[in-house]
N, CA and C atoms as a LAMMPS dump frame, in Angstrom:
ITEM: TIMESTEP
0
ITEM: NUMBER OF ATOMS
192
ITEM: BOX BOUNDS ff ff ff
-5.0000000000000000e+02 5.0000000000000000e+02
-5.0000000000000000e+02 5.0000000000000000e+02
-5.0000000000000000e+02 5.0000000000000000e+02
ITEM: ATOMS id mol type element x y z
1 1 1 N -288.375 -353.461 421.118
2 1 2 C -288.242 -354.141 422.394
3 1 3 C -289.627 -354.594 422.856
4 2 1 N -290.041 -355.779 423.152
5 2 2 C -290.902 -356.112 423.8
6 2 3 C -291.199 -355.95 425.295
7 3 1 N -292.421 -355.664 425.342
8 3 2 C -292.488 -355.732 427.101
9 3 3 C -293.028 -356.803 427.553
10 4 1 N -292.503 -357.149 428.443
11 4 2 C -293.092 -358.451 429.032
12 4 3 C -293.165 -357.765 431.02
13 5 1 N -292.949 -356.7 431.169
14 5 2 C -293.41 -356.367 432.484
15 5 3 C -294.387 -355.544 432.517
16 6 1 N -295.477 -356.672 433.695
17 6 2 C -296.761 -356.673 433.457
18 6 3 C -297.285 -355.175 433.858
19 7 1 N -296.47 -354.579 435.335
20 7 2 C -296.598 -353.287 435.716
21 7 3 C -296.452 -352.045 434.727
22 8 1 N -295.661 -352.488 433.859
23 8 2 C -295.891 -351.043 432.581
24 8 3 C -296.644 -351.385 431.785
25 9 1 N -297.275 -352.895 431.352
26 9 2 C -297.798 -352.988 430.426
27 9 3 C -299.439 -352.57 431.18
28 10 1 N -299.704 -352.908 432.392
29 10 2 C -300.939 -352.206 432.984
30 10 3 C -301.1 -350.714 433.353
31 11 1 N -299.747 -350.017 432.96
32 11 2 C -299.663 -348.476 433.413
33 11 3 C -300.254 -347.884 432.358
34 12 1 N -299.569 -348.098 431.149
35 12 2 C -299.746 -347.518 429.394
36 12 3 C -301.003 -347.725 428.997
37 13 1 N -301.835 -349.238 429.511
38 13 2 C -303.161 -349.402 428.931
39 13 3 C -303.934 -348.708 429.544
40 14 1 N -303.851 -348.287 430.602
41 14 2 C -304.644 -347.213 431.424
42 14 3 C -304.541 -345.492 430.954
43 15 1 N -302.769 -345.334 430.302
44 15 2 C -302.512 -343.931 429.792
45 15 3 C -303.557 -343.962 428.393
46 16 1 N -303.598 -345.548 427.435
47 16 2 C -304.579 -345.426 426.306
48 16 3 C -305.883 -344.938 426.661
49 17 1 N -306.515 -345.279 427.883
50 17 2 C -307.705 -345.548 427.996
51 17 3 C -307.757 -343.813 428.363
52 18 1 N -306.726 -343.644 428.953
53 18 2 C -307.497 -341.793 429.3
54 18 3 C -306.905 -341.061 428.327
55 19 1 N -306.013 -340.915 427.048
56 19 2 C -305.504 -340.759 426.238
57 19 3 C -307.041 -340.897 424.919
58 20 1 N -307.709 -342.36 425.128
59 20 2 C -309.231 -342.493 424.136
60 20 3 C -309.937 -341.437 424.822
61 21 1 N -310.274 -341.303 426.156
62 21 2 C -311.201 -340.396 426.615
63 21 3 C -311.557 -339.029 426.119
64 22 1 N -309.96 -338.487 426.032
65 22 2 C -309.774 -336.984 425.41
66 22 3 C -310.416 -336.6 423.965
67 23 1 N -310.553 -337.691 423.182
68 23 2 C -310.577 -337.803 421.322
69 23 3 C -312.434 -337.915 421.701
70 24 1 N -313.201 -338.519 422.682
71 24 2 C -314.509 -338.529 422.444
72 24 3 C -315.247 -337.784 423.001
73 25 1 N -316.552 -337.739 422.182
74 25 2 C -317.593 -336.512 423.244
75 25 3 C -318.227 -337.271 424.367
76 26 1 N -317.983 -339.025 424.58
77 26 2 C -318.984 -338.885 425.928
78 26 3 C -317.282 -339.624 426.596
79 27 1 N -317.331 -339.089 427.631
80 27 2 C -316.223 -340.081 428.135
81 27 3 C -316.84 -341.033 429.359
82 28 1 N -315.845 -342.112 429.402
83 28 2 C -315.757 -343.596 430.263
84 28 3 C -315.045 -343.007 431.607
85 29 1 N -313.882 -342.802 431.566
86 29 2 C -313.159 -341.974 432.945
87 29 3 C -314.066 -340.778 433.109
88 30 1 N -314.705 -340.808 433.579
89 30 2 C -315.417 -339.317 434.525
90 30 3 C -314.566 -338.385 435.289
91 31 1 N -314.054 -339.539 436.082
92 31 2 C -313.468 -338.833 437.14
93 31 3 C -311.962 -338.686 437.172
94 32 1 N -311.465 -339.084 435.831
95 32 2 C -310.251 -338.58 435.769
96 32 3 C -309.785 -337.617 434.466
97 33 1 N -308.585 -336.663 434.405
98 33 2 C -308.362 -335.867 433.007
99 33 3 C -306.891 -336.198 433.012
100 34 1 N -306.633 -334.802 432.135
101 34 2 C -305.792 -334.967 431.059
102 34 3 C -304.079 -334.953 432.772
103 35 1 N -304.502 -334.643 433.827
104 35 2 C -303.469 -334.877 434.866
105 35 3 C -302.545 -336.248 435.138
106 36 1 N -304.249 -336.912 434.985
107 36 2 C -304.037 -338.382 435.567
108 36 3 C -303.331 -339.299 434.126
109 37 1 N -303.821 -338.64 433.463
110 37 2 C -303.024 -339.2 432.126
111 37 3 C -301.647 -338.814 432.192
112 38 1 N -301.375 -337.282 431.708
113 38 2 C -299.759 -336.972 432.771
114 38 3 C -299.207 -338.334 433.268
115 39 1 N -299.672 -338.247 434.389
116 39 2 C -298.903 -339.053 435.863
117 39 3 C -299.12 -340.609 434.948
118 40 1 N -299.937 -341.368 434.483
119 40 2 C -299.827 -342.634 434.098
120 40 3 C -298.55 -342.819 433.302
121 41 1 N -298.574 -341.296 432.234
122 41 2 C -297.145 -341.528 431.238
123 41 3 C -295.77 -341.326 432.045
124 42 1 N -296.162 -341.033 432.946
125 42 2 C -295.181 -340.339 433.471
126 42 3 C -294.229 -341.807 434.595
127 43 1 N -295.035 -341.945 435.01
128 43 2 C -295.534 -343.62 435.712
129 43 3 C -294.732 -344.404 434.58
130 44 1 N -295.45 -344.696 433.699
131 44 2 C -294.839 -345.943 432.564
132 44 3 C -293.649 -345.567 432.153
133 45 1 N -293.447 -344.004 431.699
134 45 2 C -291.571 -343.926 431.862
135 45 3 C -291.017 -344.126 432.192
136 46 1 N -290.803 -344.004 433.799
137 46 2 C -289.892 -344.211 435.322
138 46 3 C -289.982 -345.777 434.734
139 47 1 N -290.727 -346.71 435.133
140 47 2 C -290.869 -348.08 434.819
141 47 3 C -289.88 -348.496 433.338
142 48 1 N -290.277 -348.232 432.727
143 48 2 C -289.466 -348.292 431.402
144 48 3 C -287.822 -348.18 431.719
145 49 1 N -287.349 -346.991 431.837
146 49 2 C -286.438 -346.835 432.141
147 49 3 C -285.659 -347.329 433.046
148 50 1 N -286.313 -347.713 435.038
149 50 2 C -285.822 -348.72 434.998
150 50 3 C -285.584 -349.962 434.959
151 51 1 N -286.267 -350.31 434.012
152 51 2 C -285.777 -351.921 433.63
153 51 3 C -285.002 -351.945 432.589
154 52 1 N -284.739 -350.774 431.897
155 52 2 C -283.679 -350.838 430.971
156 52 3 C -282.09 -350.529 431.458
157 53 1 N -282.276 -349.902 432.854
158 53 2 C -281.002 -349.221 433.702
159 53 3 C -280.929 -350.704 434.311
160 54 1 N -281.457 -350.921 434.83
161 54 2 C -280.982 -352.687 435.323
162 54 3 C -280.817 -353.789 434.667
163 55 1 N -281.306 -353.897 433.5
164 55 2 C -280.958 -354.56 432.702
165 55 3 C -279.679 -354.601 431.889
166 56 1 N -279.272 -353.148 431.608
167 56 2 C -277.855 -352.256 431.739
168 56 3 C -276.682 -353.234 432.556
169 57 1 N -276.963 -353.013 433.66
170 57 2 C -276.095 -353.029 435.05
171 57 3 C -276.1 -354.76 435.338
172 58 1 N -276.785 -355.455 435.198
173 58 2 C -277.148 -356.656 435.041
174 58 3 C -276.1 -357.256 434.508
175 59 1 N -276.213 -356.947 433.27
176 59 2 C -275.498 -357.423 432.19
177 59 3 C -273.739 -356.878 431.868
178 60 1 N -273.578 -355.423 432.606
179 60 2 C -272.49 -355.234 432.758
180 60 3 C -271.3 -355.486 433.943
181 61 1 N -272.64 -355.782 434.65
182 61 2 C -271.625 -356.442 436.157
183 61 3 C -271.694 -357.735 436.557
184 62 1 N -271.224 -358.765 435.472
185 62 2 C -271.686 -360.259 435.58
186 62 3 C -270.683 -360.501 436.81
187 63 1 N -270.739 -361.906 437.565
188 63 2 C -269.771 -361.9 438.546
189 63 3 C -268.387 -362.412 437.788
190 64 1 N -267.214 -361.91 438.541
191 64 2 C -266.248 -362.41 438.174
192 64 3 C -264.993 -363.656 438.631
């Protein structure tokens, strides 16, 4: 499935970026850890999911 919504696709690149942080010895995020990473994935799930639940419902409740 492709994403084309821009809000998860800016959530996940942010979970990469603190996700790279963890793997190196100097890190770029200072001021954030392995929490804020949590909450980003956690973030891009909810998102994910619903656009797949409306997209669902969308498509199953065309008008009649």
């Amino acid at each position: 499935m492709y994403v084309d919504n821009e809000n998860i696709k800016q959530r996940a690149k942010r979970a990469v970026w603190l996700g790279n942080d963890e793997t190196h010895y100097v890190r770029t995020w200072i001021d954030k850890d392995i929490k804020d990473l949590k909450l980003l994935i956690k973030l891009t799930v909810g998102w994910i999911e619903h656009a797949i639940i409306t997209e669902l419902l969308i498509a199953d409740m065309q008008k009649q």
